[in-house]
Gaussian input, Z-matrix of N, CA and C with variables (Angstrom, degrees):
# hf/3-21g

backbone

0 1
 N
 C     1     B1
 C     2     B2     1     A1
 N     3     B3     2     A2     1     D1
 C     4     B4     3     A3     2     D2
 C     5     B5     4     A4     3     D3
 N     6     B6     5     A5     4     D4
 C     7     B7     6     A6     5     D5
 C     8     B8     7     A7     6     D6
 N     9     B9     8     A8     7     D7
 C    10    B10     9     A9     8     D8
 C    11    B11    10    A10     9     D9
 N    12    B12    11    A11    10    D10
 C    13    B13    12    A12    11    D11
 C    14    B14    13    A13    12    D12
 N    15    B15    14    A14    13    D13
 C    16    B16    15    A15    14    D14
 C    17    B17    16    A16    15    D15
 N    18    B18    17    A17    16    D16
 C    19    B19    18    A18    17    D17
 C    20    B20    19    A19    18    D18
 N    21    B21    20    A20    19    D19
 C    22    B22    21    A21    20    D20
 C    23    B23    22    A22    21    D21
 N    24    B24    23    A23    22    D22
 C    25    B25    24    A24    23    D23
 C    26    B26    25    A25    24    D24
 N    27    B27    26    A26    25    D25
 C    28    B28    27    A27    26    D26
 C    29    B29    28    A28    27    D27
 N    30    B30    29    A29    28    D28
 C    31    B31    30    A30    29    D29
 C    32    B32    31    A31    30    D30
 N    33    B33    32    A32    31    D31
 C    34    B34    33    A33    32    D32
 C    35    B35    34    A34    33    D33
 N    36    B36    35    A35    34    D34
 C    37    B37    36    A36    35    D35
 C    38    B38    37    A37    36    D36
 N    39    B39    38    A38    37    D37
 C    40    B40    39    A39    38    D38
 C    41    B41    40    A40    39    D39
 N    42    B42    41    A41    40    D40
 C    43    B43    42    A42    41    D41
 C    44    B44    43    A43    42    D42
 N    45    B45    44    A44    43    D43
 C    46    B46    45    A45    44    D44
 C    47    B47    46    A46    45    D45
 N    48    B48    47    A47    46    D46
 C    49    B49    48    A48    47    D47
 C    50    B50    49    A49    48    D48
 N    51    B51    50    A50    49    D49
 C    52    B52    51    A51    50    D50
 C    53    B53    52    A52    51    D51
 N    54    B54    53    A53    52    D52
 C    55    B55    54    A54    53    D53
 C    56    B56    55    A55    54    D54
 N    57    B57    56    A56    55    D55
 C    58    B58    57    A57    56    D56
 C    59    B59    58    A58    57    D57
 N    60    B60    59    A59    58    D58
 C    61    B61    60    A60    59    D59
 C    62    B62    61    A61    60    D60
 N    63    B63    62    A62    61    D61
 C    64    B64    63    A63    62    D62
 C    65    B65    64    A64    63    D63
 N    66    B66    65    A65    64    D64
 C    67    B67    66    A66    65    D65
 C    68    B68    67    A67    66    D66
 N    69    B69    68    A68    67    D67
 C    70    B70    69    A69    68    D68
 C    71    B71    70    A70    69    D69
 N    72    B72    71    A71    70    D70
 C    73    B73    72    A72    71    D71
 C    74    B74    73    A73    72    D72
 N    75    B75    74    A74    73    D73
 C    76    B76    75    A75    74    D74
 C    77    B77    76    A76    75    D75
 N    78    B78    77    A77    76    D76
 C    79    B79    78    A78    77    D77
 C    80    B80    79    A79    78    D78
 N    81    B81    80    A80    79    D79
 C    82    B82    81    A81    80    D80
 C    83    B83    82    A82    81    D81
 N    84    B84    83    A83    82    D82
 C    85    B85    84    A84    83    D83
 C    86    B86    85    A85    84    D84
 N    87    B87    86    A86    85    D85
 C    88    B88    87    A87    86    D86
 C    89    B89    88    A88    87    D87
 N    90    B90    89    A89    88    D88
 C    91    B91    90    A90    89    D89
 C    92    B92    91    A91    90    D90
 N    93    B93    92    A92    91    D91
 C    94    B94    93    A93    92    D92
 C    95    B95    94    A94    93    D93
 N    96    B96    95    A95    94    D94
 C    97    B97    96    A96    95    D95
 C    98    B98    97    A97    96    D96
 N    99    B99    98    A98    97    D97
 C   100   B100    99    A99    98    D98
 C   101   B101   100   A100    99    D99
 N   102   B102   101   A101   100   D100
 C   103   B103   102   A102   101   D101
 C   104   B104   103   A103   102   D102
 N   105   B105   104   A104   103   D103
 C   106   B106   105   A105   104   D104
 C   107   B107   106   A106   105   D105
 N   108   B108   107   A107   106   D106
 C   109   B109   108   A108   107   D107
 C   110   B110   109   A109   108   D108
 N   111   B111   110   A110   109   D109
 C   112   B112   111   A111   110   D110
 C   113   B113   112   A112   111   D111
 N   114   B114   113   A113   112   D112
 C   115   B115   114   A114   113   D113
 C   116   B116   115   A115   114   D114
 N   117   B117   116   A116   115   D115
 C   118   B118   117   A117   116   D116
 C   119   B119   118   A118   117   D117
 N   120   B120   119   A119   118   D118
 C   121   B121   120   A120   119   D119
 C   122   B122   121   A121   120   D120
 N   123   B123   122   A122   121   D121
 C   124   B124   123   A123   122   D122
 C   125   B125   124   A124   123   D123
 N   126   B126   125   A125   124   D124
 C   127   B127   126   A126   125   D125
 C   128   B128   127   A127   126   D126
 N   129   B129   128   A128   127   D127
 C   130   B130   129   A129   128   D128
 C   131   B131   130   A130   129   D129
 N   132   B132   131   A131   130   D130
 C   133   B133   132   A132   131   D131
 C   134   B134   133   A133   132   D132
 N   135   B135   134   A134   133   D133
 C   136   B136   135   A135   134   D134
 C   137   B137   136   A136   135   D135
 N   138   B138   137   A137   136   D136
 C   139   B139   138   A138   137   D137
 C   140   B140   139   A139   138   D138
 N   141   B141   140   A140   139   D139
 C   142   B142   141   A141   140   D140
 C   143   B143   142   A142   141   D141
 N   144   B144   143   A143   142   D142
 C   145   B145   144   A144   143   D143
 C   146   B146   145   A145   144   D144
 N   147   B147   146   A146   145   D145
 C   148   B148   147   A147   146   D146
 C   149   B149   148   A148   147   D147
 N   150   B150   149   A149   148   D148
 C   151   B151   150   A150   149   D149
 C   152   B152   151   A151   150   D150
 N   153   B153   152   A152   151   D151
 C   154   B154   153   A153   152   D152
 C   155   B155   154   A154   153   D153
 N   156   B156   155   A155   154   D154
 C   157   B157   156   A156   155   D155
 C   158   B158   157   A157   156   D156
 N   159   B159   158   A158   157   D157
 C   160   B160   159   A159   158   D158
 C   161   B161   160   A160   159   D159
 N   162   B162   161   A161   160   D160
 C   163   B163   162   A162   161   D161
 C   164   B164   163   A163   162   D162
 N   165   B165   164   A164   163   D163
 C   166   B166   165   A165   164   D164
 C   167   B167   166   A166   165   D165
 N   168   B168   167   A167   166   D166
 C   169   B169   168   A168   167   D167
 C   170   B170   169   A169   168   D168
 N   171   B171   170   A170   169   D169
 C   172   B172   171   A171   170   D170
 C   173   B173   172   A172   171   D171
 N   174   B174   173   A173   172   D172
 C   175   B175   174   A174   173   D173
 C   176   B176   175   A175   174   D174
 N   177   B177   176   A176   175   D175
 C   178   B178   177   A177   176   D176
 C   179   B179   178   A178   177   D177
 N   180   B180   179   A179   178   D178
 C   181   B181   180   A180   179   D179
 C   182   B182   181   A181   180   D180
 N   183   B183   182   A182   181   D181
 C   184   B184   183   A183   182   D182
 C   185   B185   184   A184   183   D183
 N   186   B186   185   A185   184   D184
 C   187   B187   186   A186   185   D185
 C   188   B188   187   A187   186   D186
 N   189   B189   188   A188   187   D187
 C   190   B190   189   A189   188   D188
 C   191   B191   190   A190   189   D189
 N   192   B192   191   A191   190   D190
 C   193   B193   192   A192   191   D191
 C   194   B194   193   A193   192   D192
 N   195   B195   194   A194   193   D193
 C   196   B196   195   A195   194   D194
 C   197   B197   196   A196   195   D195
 N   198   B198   197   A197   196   D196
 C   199   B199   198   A198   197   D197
 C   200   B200   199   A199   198   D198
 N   201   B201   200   A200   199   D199
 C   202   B202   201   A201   200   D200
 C   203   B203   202   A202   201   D201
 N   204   B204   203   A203   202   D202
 C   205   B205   204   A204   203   D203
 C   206   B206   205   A205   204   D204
 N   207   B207   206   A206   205   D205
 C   208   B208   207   A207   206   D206
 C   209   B209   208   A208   207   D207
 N   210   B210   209   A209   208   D208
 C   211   B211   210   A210   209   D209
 C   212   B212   211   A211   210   D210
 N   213   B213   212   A212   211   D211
 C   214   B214   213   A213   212   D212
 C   215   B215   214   A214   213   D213
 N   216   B216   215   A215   214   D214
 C   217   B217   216   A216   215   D215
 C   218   B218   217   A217   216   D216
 N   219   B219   218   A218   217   D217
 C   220   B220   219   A219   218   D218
 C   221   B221   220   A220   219   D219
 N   222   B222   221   A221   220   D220
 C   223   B223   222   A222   221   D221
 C   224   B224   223   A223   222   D222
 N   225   B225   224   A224   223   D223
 C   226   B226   225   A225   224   D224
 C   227   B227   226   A226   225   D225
 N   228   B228   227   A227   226   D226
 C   229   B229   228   A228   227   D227
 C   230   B230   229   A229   228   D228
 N   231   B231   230   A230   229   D229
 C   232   B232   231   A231   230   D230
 C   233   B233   232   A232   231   D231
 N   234   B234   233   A233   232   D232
 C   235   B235   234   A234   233   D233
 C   236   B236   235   A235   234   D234
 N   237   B237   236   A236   235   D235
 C   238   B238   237   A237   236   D236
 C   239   B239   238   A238   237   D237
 N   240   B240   239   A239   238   D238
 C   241   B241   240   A240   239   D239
 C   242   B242   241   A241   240   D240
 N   243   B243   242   A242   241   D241
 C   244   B244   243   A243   242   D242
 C   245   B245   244   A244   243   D243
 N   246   B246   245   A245   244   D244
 C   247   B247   246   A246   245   D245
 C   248   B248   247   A247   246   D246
 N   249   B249   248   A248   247   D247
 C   250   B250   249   A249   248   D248
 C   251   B251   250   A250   249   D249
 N   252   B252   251   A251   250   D250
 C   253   B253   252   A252   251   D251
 C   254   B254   253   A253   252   D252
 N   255   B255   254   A254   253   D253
 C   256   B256   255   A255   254   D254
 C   257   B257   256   A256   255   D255
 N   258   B258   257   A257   256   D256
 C   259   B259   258   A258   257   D257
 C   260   B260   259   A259   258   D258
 N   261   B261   260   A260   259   D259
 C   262   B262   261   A261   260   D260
 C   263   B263   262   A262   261   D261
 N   264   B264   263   A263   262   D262
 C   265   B265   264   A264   263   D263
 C   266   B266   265   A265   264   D264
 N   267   B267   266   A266   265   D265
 C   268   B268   267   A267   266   D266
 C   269   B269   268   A268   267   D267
 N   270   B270   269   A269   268   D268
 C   271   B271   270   A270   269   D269
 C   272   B272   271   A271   270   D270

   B1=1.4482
   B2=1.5233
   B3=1.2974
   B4=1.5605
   B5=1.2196
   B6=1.3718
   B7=2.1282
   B8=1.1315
   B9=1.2814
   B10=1.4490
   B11=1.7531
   B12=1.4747
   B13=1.6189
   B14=1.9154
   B15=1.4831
   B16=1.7542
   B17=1.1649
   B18=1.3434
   B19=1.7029
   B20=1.3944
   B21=1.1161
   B22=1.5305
   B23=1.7328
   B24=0.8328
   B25=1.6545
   B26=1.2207
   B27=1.3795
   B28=1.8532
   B29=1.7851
   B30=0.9310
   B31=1.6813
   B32=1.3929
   B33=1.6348
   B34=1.1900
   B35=1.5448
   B36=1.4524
   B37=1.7376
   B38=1.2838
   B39=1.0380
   B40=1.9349
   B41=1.8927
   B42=1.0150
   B43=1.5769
   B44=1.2636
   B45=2.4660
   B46=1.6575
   B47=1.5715
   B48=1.6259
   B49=1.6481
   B50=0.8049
   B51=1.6547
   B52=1.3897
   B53=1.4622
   B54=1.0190
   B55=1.4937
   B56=1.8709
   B57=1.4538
   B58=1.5999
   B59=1.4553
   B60=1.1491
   B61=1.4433
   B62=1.6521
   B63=1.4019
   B64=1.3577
   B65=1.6286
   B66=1.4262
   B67=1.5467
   B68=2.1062
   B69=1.1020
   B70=1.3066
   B71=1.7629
   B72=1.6273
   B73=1.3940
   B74=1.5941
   B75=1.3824
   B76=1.5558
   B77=1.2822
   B78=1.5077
   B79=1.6091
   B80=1.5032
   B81=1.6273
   B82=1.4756
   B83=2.3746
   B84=1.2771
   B85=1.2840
   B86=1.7287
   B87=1.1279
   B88=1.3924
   B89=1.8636
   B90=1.3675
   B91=2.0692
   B92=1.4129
   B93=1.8490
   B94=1.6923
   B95=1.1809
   B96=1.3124
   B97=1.5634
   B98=1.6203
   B99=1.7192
   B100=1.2335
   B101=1.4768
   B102=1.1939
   B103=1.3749
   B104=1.6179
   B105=1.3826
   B106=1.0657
   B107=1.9506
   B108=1.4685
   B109=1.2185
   B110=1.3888
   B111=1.8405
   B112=1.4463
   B113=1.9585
   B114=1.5612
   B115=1.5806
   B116=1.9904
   B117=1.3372
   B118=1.5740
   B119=1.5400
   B120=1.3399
   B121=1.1841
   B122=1.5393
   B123=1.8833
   B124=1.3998
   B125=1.3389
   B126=1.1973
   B127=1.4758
   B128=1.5275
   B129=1.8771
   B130=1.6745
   B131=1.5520
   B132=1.8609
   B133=1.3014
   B134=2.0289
   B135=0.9782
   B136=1.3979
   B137=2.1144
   B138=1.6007
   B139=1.6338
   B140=1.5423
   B141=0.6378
   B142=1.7172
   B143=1.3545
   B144=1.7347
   B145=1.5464
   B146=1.5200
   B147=1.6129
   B148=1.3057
   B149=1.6586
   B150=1.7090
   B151=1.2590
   B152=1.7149
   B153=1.7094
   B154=1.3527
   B155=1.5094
   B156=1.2999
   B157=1.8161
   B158=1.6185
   B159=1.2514
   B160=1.3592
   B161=1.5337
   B162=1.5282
   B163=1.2924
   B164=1.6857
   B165=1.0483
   B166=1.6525
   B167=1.7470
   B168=1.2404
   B169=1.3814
   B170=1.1532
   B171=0.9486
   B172=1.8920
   B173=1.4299
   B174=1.5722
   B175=2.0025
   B176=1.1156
   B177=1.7086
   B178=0.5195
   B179=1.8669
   B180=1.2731
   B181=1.5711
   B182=1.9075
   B183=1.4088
   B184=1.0327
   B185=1.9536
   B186=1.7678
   B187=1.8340
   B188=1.1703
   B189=1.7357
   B190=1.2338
   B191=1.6292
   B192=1.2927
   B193=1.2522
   B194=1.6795
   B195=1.4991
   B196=1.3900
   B197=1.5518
   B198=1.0327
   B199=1.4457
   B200=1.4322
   B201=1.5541
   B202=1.7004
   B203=1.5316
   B204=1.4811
   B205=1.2749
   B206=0.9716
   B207=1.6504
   B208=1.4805
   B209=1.8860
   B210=1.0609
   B211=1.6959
   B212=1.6314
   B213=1.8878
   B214=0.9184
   B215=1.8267
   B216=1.3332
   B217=1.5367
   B218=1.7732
   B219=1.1222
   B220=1.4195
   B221=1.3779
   B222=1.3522
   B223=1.6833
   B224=1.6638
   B225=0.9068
   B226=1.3678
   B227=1.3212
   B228=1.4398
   B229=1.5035
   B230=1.5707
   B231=1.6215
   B232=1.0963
   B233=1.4789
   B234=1.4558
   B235=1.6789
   B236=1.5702
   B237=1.3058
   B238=1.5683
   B239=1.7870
   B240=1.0534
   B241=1.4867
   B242=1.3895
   B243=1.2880
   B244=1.4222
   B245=1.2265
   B246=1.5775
   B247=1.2549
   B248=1.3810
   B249=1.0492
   B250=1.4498
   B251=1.7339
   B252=1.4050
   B253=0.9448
   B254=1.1820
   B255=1.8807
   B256=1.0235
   B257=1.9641
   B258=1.4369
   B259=1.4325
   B260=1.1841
   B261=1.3930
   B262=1.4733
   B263=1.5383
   B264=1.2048
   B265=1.5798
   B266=1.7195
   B267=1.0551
   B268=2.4775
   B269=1.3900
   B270=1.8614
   B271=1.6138
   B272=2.0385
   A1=107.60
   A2=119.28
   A3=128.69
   A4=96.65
   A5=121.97
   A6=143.50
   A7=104.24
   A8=111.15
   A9=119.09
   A10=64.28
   A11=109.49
   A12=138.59
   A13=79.29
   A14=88.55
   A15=110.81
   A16=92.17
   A17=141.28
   A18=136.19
   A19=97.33
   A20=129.51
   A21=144.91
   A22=106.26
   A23=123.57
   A24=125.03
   A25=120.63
   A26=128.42
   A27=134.14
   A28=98.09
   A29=119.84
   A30=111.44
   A31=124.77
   A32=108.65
   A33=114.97
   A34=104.45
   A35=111.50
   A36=120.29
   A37=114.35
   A38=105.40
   A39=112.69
   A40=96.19
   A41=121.13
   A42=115.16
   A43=97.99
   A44=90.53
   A45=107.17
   A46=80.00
   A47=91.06
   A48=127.93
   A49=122.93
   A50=132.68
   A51=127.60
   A52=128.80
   A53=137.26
   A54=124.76
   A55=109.78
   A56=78.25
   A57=88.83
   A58=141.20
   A59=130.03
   A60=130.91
   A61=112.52
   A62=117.04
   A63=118.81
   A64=100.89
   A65=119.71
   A66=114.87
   A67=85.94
   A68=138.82
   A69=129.61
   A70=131.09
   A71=98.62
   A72=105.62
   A73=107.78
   A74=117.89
   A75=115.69
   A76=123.73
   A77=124.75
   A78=117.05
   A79=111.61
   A80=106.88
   A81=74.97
   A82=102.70
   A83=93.23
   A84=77.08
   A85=114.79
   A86=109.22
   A87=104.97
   A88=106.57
   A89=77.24
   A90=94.93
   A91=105.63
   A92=100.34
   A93=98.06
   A94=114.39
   A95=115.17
   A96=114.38
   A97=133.38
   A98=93.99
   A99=96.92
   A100=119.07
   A101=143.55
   A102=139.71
   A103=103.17
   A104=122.55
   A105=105.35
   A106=116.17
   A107=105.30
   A108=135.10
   A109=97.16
   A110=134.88
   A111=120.45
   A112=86.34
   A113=104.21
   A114=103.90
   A115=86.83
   A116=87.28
   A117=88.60
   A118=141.92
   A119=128.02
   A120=107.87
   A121=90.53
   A122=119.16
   A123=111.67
   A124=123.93
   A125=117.90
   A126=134.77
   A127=107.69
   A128=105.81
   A129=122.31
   A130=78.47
   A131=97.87
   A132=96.57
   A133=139.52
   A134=141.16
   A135=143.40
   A136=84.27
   A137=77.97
   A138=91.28
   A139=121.73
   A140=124.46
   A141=119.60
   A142=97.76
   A143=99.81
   A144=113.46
   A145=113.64
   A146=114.14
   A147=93.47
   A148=112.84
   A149=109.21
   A150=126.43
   A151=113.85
   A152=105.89
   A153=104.66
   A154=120.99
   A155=96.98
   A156=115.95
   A157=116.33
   A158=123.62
   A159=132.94
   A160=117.37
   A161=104.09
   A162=112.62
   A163=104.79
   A164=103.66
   A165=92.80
   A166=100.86
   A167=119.78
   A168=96.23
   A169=147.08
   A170=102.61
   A171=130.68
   A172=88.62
   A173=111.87
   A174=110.57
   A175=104.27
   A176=141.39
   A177=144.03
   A178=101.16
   A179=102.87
   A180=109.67
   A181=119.62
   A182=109.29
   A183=107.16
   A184=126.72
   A185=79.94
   A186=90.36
   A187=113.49
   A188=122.95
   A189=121.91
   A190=107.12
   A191=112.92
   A192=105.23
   A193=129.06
   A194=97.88
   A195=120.99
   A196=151.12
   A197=128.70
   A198=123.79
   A199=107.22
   A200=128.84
   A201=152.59
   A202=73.78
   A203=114.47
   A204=133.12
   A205=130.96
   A206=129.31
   A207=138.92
   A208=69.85
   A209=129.47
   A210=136.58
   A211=98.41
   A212=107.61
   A213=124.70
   A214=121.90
   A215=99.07
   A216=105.78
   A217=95.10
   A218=121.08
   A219=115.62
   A220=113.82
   A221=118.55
   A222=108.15
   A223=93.68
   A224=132.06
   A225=115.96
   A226=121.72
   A227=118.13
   A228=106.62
   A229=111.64
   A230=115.19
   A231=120.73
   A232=135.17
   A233=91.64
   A234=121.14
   A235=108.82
   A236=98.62
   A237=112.55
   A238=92.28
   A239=138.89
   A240=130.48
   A241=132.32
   A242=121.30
   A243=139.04
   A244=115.57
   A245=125.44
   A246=125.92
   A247=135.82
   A248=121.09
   A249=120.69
   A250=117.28
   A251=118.04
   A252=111.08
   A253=114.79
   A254=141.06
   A255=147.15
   A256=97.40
   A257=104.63
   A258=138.35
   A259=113.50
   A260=145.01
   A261=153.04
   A262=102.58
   A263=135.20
   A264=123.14
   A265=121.89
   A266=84.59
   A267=84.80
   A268=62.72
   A269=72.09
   A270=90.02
   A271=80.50
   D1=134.80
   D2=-165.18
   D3=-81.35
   D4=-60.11
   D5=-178.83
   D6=-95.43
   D7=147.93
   D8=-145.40
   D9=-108.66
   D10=-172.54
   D11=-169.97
   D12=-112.43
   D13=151.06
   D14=178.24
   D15=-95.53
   D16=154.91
   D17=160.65
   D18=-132.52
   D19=-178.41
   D20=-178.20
   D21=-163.21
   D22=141.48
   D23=156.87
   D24=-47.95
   D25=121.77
   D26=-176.31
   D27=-85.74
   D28=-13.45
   D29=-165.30
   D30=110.14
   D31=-5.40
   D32=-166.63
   D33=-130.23
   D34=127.09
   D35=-173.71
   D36=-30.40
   D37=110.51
   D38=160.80
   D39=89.75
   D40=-15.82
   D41=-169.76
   D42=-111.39
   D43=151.00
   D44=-169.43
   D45=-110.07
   D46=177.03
   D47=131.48
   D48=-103.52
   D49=144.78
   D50=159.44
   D51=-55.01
   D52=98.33
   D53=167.98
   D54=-47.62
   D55=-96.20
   D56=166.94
   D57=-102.35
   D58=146.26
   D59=-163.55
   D60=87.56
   D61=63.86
   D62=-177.49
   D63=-100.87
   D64=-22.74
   D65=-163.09
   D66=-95.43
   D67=-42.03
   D68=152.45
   D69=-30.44
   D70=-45.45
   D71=176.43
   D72=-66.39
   D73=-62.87
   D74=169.23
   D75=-50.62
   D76=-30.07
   D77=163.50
   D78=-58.24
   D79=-40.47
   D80=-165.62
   D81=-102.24
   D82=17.41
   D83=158.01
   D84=-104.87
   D85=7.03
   D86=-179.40
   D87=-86.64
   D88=-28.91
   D89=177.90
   D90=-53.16
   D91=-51.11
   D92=-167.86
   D93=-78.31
   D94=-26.49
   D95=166.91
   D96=-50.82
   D97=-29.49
   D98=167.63
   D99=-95.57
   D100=3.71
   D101=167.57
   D102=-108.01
   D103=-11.03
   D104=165.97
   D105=113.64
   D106=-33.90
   D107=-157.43
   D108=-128.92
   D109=138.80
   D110=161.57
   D111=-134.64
   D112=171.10
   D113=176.93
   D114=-107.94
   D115=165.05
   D116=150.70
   D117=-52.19
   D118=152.21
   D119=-148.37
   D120=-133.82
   D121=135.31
   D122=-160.59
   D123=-100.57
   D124=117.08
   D125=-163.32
   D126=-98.60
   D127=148.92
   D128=165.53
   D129=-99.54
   D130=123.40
   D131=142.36
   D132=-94.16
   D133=112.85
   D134=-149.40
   D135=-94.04
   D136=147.08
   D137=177.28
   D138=-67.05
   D139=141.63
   D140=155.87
   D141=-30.84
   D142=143.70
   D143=163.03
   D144=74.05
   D145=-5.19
   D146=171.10
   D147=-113.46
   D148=83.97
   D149=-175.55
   D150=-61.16
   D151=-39.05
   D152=-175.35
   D153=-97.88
   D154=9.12
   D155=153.17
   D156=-93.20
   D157=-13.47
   D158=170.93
   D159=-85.67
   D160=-32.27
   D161=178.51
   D162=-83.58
   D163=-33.26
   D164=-172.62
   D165=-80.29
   D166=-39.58
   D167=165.36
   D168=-62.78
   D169=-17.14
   D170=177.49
   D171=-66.55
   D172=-47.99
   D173=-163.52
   D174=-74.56
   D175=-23.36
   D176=-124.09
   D177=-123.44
   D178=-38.35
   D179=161.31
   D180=-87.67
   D181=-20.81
   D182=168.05
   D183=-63.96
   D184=-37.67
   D185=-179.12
   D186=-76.39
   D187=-3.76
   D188=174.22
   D189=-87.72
   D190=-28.41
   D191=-166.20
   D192=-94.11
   D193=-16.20
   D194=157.07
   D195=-171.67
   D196=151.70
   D197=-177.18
   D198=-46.90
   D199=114.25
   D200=-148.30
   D201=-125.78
   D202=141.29
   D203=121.50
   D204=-22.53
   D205=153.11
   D206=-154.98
   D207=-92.28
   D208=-71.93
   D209=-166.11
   D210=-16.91
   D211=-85.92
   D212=177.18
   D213=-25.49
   D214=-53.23
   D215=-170.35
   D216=-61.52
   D217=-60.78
   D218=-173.31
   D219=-49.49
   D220=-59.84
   D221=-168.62
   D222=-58.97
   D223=-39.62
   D224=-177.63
   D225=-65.40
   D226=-42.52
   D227=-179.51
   D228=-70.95
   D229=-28.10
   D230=159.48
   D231=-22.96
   D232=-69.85
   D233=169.41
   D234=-34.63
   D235=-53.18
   D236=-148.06
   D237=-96.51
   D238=-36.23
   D239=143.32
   D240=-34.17
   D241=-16.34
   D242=176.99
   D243=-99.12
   D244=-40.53
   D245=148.20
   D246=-87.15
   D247=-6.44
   D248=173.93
   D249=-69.69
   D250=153.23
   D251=-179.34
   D252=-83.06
   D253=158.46
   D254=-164.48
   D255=-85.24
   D256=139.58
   D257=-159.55
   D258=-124.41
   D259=131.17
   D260=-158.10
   D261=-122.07
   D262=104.72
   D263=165.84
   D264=-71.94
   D265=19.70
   D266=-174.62
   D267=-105.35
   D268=164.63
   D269=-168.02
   D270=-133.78

């Protein structure tokens, strides 16, 4: 695997979620399923609490990977406008 899988903390000791790289995780467990054998698979882990760093990466591999709806794009940038922290353009 070239990109590692994004993980985040679910709430529960020692265990992730995927943020990003969920269609990677199923390739390659569908791989190991079929030989029988899989290795570990290499993950960024993201801290607790940083939801609107999870969301923007999620947006951020999604917009690479395909043409999203005008719908889609909004609730998401939406989303991620509500949590993001406030940003100054003067420099």
């Amino acid at each position: 695997m070239l990109v590692p899988l994004l993980v985040g903390p679910n709430g529960q000791p020692e265990t992730f979620e995927i943020v990003a790289g969920r269609r990677r995780y199923f390739a390659a467990k569908s791989l190991a399923d079929e030989r029988g054998e899989g290795d570990p698979l290499p993950c960024a882990i993201m801290e607790d609490g940083d939801d609107a760093d999870a969301l923007e990466a999620s947006l951020i591999e999604n917009l690479a990977r395909l043409d999203p709806d005008e719908v889609w794009q909004w609730e998401t940038f939406r989303g991620l406008s509500g949590k993001a922290a406030p940003f100054s353009t003067s420099l």
